[in-house]
C-alpha positions in Angstrom: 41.5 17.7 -17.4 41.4 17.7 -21.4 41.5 21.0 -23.3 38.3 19.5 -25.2 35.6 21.8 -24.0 32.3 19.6 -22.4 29.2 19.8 -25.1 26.1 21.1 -23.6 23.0 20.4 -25.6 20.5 22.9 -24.4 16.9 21.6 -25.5 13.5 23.2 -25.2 9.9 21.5 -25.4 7.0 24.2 -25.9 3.7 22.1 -25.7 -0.3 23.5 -25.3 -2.6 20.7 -24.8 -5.7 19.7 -27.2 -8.2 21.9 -26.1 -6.7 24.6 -24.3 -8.2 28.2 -24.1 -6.7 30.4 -26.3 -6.0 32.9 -24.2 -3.2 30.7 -22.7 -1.6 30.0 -26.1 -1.5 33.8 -26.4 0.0 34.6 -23.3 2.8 31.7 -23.8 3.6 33.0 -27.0 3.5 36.6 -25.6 5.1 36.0 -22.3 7.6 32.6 -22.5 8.4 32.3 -26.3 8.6 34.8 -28.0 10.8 36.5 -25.4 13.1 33.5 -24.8 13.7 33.3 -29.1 14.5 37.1 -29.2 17.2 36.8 -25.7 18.6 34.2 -27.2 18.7 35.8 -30.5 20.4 39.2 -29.0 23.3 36.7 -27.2 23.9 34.5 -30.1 22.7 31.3 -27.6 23.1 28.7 -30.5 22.3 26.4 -31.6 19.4 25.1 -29.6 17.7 21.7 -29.6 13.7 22.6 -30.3 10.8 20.4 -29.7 7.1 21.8 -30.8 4.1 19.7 -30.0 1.3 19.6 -32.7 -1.4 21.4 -31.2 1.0 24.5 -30.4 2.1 24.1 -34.5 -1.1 24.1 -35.5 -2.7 27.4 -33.3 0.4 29.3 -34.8 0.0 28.3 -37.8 -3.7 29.8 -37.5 -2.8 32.9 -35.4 0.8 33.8 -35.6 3.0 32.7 -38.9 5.4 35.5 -38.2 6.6 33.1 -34.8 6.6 30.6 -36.8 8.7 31.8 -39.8 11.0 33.4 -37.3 11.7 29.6 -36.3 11.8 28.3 -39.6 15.1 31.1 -40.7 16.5 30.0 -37.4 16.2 26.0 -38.6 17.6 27.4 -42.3 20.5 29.1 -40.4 21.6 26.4 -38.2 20.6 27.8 -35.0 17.7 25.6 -34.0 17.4 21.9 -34.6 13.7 20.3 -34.3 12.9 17.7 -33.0 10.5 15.1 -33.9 7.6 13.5 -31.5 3.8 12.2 -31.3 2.5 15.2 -33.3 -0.7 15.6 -31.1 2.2 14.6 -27.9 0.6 11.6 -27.0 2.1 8.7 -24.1 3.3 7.1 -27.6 3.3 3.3 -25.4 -0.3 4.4 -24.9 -0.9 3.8 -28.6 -1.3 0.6 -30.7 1.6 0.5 -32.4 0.9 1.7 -35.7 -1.0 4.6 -34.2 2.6 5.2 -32.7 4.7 5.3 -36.0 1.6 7.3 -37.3 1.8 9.8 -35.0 5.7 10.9 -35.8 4.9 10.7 -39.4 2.4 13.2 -39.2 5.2 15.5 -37.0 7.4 15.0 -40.1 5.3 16.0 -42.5 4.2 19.1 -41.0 7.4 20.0 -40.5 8.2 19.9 -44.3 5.5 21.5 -45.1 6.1 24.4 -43.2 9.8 24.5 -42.8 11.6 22.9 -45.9 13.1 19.2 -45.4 16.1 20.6 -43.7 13.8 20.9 -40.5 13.1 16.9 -40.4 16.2 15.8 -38.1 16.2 12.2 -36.4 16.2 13.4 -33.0 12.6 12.3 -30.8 11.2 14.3 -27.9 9.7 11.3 -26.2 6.6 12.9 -24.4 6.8 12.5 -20.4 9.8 10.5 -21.2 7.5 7.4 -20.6 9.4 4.4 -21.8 8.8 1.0 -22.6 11.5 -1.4 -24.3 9.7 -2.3 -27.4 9.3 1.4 -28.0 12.6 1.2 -29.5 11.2 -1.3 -32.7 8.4 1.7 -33.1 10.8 4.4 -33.5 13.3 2.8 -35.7 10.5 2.4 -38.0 9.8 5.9 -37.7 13.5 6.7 -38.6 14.3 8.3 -35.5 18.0 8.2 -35.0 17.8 9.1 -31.0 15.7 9.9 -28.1 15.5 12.2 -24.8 15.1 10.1 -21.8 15.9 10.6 -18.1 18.8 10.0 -16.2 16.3 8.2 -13.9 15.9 5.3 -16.7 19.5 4.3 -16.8 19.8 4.7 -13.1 17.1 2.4 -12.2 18.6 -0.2 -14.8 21.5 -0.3 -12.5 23.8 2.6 -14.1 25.9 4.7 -11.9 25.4 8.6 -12.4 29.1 9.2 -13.9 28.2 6.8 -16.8 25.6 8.7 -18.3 27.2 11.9 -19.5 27.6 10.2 -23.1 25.0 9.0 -25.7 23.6 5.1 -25.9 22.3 2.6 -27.8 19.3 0.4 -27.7 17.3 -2.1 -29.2 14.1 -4.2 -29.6 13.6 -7.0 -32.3 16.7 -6.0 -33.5 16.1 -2.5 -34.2 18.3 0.1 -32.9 17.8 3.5 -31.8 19.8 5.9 -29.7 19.5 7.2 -26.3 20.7 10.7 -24.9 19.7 11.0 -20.8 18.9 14.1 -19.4 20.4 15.6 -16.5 18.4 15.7 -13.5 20.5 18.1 -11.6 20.4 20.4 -15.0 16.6 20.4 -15.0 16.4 21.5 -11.2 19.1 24.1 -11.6 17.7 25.8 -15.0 15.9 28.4 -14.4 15.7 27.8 -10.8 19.1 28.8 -8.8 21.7 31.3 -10.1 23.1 30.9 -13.3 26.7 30.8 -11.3 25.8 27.1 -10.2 25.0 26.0 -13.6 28.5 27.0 -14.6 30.1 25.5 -11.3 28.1 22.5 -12.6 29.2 22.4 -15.8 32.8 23.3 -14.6 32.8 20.5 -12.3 31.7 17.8 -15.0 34.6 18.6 -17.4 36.8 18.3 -14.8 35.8 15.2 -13.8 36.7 14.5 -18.0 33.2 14.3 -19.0 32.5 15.7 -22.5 28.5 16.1 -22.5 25.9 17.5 -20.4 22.3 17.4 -22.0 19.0 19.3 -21.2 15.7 19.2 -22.5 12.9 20.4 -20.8 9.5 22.0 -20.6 9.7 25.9 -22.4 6.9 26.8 -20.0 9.5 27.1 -17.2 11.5 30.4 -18.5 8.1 32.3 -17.6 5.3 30.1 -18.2 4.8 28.7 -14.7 4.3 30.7 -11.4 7.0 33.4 -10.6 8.8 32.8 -13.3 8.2 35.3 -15.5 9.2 37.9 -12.6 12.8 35.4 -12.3 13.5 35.0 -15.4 12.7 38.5 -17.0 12.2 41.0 -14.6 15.1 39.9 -12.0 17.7 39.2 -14.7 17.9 35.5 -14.2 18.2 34.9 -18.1 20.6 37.6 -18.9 22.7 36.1 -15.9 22.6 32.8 -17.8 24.0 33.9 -20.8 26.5 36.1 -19.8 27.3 33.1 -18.0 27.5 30.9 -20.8 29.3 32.8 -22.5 32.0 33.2 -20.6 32.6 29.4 -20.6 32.1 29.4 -24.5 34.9 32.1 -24.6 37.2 29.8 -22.1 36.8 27.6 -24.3 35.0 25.4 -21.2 31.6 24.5 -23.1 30.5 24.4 -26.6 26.6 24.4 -27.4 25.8 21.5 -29.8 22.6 20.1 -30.9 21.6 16.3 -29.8 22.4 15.3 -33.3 25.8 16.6 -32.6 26.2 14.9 -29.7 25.1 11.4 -30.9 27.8 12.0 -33.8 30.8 13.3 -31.8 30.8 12.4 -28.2 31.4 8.5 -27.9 29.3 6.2 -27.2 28.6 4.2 -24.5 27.6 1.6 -25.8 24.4 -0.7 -25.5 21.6 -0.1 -22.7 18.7 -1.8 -22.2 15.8 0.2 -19.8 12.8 -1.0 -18.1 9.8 1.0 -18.3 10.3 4.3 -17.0 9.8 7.8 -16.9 10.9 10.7 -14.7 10.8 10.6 -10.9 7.7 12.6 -10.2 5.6 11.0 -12.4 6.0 7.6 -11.4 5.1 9.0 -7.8 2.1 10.5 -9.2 1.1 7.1 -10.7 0.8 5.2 -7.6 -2.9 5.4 -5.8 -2.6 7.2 -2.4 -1.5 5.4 0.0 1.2 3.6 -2.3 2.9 7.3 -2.6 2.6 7.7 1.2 4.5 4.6 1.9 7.0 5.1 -1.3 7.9 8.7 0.1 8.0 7.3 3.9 10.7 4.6 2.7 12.7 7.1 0.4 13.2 8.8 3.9 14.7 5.9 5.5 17.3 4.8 2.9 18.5 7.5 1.0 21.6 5.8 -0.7 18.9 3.3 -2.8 16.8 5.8 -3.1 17.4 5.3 -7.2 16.4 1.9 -6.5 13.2 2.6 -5.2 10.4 3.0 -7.6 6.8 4.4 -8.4 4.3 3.0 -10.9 4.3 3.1 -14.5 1.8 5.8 -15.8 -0.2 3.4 -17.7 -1.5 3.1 -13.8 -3.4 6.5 -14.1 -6.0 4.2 -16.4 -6.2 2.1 -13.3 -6.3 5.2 -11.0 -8.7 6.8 -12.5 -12.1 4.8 -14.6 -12.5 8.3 -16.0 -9.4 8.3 -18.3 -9.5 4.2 -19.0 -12.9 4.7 -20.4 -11.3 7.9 -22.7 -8.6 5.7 -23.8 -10.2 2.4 -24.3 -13.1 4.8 -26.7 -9.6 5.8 -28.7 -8.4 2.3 -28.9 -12.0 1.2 -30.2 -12.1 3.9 -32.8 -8.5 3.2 -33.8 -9.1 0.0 -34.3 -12.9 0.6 -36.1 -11.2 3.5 -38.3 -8.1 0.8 -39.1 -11.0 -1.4 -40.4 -13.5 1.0 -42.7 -10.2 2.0 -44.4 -9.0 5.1 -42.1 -11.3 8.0 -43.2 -9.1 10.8 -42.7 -11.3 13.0 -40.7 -11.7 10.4 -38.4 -8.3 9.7 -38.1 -7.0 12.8 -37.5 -9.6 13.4 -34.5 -8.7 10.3 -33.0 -4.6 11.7 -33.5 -5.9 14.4 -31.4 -7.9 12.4 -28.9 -4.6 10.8 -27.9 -3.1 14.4 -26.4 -1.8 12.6 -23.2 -2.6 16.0 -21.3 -6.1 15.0 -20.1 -5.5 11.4 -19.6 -3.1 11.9 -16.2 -2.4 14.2 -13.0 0.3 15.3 -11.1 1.4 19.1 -10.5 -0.9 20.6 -13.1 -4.5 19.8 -13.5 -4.4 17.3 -16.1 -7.4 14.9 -15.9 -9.3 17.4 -13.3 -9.2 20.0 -15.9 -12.4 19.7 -17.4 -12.3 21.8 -20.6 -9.1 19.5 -21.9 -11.2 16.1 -20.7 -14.5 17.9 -23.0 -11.7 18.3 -25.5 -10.8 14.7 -25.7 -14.3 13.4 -25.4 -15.2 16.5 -28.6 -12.8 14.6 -30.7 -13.4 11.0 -29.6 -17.5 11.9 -30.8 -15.9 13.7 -34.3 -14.7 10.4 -35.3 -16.8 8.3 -34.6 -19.9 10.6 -36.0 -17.5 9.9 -39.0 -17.1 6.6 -38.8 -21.0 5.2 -38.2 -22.3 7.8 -40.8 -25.4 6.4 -42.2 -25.7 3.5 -39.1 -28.8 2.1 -37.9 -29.2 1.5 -34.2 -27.3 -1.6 -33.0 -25.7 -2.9 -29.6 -23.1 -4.6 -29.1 -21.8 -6.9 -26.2 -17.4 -6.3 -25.5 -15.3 -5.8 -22.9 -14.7 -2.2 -24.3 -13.1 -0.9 -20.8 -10.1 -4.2 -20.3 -11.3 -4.9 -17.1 -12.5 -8.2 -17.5 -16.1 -7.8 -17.8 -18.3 -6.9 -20.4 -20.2 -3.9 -21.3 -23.4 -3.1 -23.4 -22.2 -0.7 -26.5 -25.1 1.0 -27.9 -24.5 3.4 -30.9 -26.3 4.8 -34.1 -25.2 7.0 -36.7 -26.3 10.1 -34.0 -25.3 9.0 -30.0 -23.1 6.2 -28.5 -23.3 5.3 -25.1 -22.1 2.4 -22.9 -23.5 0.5 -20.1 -22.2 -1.6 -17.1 -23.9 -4.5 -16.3 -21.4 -5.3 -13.3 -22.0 -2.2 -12.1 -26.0 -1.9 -11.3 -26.3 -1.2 -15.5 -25.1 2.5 -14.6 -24.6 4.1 -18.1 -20.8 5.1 -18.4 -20.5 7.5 -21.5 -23.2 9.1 -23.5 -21.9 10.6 -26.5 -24.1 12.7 -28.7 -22.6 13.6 -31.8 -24.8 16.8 -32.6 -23.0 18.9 -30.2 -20.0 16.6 -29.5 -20.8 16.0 -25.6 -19.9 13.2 -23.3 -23.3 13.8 -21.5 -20.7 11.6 -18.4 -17.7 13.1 -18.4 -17.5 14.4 -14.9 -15.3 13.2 -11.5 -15.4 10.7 -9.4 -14.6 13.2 -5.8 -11.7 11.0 -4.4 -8.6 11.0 -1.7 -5.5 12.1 -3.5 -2.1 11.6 -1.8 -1.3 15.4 -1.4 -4.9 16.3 0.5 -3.6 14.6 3.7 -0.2 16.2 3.6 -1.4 19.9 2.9 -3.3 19.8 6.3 0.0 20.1 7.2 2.7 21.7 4.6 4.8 24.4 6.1 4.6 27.8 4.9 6.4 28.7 1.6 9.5 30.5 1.6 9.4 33.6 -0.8 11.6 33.6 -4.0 14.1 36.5 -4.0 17.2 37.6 -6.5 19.7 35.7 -4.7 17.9 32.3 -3.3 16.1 31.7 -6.8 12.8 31.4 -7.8 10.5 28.3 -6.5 10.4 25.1 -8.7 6.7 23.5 -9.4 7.9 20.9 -7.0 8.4 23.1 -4.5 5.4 24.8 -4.6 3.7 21.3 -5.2 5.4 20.5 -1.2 4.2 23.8 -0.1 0.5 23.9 -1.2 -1.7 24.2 2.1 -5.3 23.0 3.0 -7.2 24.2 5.9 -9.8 21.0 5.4 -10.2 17.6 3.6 -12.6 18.5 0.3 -15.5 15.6 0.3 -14.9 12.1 -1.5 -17.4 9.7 -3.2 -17.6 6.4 -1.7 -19.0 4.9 -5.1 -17.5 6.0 -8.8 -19.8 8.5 -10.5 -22.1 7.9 -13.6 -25.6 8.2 -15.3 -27.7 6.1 -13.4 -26.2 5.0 -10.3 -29.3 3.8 -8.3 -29.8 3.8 -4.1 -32.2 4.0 -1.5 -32.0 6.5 0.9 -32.7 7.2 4.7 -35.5 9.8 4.8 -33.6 11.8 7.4 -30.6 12.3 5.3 -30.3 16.0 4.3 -29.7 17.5 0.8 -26.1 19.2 2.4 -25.4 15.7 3.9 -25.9 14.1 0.6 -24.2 16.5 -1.7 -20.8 16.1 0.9 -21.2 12.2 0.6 -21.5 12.2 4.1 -24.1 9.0 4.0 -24.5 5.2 3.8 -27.5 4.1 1.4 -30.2 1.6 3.0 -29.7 -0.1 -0.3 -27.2 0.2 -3.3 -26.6 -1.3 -6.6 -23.4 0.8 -7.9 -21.6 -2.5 -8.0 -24.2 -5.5 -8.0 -23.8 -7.3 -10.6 -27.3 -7.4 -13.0 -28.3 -10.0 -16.1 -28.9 -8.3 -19.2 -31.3 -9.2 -22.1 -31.2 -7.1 -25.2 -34.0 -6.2 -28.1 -33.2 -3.7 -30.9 -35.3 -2.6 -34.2 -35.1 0.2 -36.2 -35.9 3.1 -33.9 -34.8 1.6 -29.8 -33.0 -0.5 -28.4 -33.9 -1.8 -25.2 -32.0 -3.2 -22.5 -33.3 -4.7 -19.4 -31.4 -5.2 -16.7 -32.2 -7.0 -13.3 -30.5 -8.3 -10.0 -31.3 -7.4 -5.9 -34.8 -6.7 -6.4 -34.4 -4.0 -8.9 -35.1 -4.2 -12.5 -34.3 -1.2 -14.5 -35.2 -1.0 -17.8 -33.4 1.1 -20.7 -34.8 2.5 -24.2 -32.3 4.5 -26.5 -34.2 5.8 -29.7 -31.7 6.6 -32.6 -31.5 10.1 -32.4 -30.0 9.9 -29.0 -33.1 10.3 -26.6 -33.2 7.8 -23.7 -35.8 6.7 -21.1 -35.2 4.7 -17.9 -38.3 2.6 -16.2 -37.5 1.2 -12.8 -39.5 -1.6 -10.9 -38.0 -1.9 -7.3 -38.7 -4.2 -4.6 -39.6 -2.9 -1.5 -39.6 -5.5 1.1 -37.6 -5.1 3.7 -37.3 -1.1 3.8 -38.1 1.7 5.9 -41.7 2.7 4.5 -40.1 6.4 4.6 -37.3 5.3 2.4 -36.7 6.7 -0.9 -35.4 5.4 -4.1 -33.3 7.7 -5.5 -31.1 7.2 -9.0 -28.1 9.8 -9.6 -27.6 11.1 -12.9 -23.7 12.6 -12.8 -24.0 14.9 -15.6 -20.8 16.9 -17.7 -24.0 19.6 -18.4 -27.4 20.3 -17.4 -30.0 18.4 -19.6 -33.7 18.0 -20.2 -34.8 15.7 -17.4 -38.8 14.6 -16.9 -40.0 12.4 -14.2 -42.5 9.7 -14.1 -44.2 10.7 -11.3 -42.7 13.9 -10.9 -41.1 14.4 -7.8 -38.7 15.9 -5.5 -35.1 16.5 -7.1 -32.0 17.1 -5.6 -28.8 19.0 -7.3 -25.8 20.4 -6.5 -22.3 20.7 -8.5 -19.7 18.2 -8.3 -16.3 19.7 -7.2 -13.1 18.8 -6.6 -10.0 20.4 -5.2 -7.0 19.1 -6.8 -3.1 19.9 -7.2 -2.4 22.9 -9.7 0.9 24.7 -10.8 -0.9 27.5 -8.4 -1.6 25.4 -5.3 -5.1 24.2 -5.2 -7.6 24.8 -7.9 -11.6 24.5 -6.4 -13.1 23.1 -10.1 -16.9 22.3 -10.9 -17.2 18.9 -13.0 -20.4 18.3 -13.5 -24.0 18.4 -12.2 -25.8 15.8 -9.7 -29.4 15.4 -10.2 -31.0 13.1 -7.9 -34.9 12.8 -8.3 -36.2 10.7 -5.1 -39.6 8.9 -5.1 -41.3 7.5 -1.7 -39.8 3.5 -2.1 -43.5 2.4 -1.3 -44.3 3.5 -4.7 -42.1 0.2 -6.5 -42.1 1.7 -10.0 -40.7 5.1 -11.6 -39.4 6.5 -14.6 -36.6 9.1 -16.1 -36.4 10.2 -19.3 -33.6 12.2 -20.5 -34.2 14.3 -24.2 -32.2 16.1 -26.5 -31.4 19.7 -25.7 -33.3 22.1 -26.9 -36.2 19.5 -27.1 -39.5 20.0 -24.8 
């Protein structure tokens, strides 16, 4: 072993989604930190590598400058280098690609504004570490000099573990960037186990005559997620660390340098090329169901290729779940409309925020199933485009807004937008009213998840103490427990979805899915003809003895007239149209009739365990089939 001690970069990423509630910022700032800033003030823990996302930038800016100019002295001083990102932390693949350069120039310049040029390093906090090759092009032309990604990316591309404790290189159409990897064992250790087997670790890598061991992970973990506050804090875990560290500073074992520092001193590795990646979870989480099953049943069996063995790419959440494709083929629209009417800035900078990556995915936390972050999303997605058809008359357009291959019906005036599915029965799959900023559609599909099945069965969790460590949000992801399977839809929710039902079935049946219609048209296939003037357009649709006819007016009011066929049916049956609804709305019936309604809920995976969450409202009016003709009509709110 050298005398040269090993470099440790030590790197933090402190991120609040687009639409959080405040109260969470606050109790971050108050709780995770503010206090980890002052510790590492007090034990002269420098310098550290610092990534901010936008929207956390932005609510201190509003609410607490003092944090914020605390950081920026700390940048002036040489104690904290920032690091550069999607401003509003998007998937930056996600994005069209100028949306993606876009995005870090806006990180730049808020950084210069409120911190001086010296702030604006060339290091990138790539967001959830999702990597695609080309992304290399995008962030050369962003002048980003290097990039966090996992370990997990070079060893999938066929790199062995030893290799990767020094910085690399990469390119696409020949423009190069650099590439620091993370250290998986580092992110599992920190805060997690004793601070003793961080410096074993660290011990044992300069001994082995590496010269770098890099971090960079989520802030929230140093008291942010569950127990960790009591760990880190209240048990001593964080004083531990540093006495810890700086003991090996001291010996001369480990000097703290920033990633910039580490591209410039350790050498490099030279050139890497990695296939789309990101971190081991998430490309678990990616996979539908049963795909994770199988993945985790075969990592089981053959351990030593276990690097080998891979999940899905999270672009595969848009396939997993309608609910997010439809929020981020709206963003691609509106990019692409706002690109064209020469980027209005207020619509631009909603759409920036519509692309927080926070809502669009799932895996530990809530994510997608969080429905004040999805309102969020759908809030700025309407801002920009109220923006952008200011002035519009009602008009409908025919595109295959959603990518899958089949078109849809976009209907939008300079007040609603709203999309419909011809393939699917003509159920209506947004409703956007820009008055108050709603998706009137933006609830949940109820479906299987991976981890329901195994929580029938999770053995008990083991409690944290001072000298086992504190539980990982992996670990308690393994340990959650369910007593019972929650209920699942068999057919994907919208406004409209039309069936005939058994006159036996029961409203408790119904509401738990437990039921097969008599008849269904959630994915028949219907013709579409089209008339629009100044004040409706009118859609009628028609296939399997069902024609259902639309009429949008162009302040946003919409009226649905159905003419069924009969034939065939039970003469008790009952038609019966289900209106999955983000919020309760005006609703009257032509005839009236009975209605059903109950909420829509789902149980999903949280940092706590399982979260019980209300999406939405199911109305279901139901009208004797005998009748052959009925009618909906859905006003603003507020209206008669």
């Amino acid at each position: 072993m050298g005398t040269e001690p090993l470099r440790f970069v030590f790197g933090l990423h402190l991120h609040q989604p687009v639409g959080n509630f405040d109260q969470v910022f606050v109790e971050h700032v108050r709780d995770v930190y503010r206090p980890f800033v002052a510790r590492a003030r007090a034990a002269g823990f420098w310098p550290l590598t610092l990534h901010m996302s936008g929207p956390l930038l932005e609510w201190l800016d509003a609410h607490d400058t003092a944090f914020l100019d605390d950081i920026g002295r700390l940048v002036n001083d040489g104690k904290v280098e920032l690091l550069l990102s999607g401003f509003d932390e998007p998937i930056l693949v996600s994005l069209p690609r100028p949306d993606r350069v876009e995005q870090i120039e806006r990180q730049r310049a808020f950084l210069r504004r409120r911190f001086g040029t010296a702030a604006t390093g060339g290091g990138l906090w790539l967001t959830e570490r999702v990597w695609q090759p080309e992304l290399a092009a995008d962030l050369a032309a962003a002048g980003i000099e290097y990039t966090f990604v996992d370990d997990r990316h070079f060893l999938v591309s066929g790199f062995r573990r030893e290799q990767l404790h020094r910085p690399y290189r990469t390119e696409s159409d020949g423009r190069g960037v650099g590439l620091l990897a993370i250290d998986e064992r580092l992110r599992y250790l920190i805060p997690f186990r004793p601070p003793a087997e961080t410096a074993a670790y660290l011990r044992e890598l300069r001994a082995a005559g590496h010269t770098l061991a890099v971090l960079a992970d989520d802030g929230e973990k140093f008291g942010g997620w569950p127990g960790t506050k009591q760990w880190v804090y209240d048990h001593g875990w964080l004083a531990a660390f540093f006495q810890q560290m700086d003991a090996l500073r001291e010996g001369g074992e480990v000097r703290l340098v920033t990633g910039t520092t580490a591209m410039r001193e350790v050498p490099n590795g030279g050139l890497a090329y990695l296939g789309t990646a990101s971190y081991r979870e998430m490309e678990t989480w990616a996979l539908p169901a049963a795909a994770q099953e199988e993945l985790g049943r075969l990592e089981e069996l053959d351990g030593r290729s276990a690097q080998y063995l891979r999940g899905g790419h999270w672009s595969h959440f848009l396939v997993k779940y309608p609910e997010s494709n439809r929020m981020h083929k709206t963003m691609l629209a509106l990019s692409d409309l706002a690109r064209r009417r020469g980027d209005p800035p207020a619509a631009r900078r909603a759409i920036g925020r519509a692309q927080c990556n926070d809502a669009y995915w799932h895996g530990v936390f809530g994510g997608l199933y969080l429905p004040h972050l999805r309102h969020a999303i759908w809030a700025q997605l309407a801002l920009a485009e109220r923006e952008l058809r200011q002035g519009e008359a009602l008009r409908c357009e025919e595109m295959d807004i959603d990518y899958d291959g089949a078109p849809e019906l976009w209907v939008h005036s300079a007040a609603f937008s709203a999309t419909i599915s011809p393939r699917r029965g003509g159920a209506i799959e947004t409703f956007v009213r820009f008055s108050d900023l709603t998706n009137l559609t933006d609830t949940l599909t109820r479906r299987r998840e991976a981890y329901h099945e195994s929580a029938l069965t999770a053995r008990e969790p083991e409690a944290a103490d001072e000298q086992h460590g504190a539980a990982s949000i992996h670990e308690i992801e393994r340990v959650a427990r369910l007593t019972r399977l929650p209920p699942t839809d068999s057919e994907a929710r919208a406004l409209l979805v039309d069936r005939v039902l058994p006159a036996e079935l029961t409203a408790e049946e119904y509401a738990r899915g437990a039921y097969a219609p008599l008849k269904s048209w959630a994915a028949v296939p219907m013709t579409a003809s089209v008339q629009t003037d100044a004040h409706a357009a009118v859609i009628v649709l028609r296939g399997a003895g069902l024609e259902k006819r639309l009429r949008f007016t162009a302040d946003g009011c919409l009226d649905a007239a159905y003419v069924w066929e009969g034939a065939g049916l039970p003469p008790d049956a009952l038609f019966a149209p289900e209106l999955s609804l983000s919020r309760d709305t005006p609703i009257t019936l032509r005839p009236v009739t009975d209605v059903w309604r109950y909420p829509i809920t789902t149980v999903a995976r949280s940092e706590r365990g399982f979260d019980e969450t209300t999406q939405g409202l199911a109305i279901t009016p139901r009208w004797p089939v005998r009748l052959g003709a009925a009618g909906i009509e859905l006003g603003l709110a507020g209206s008669p």
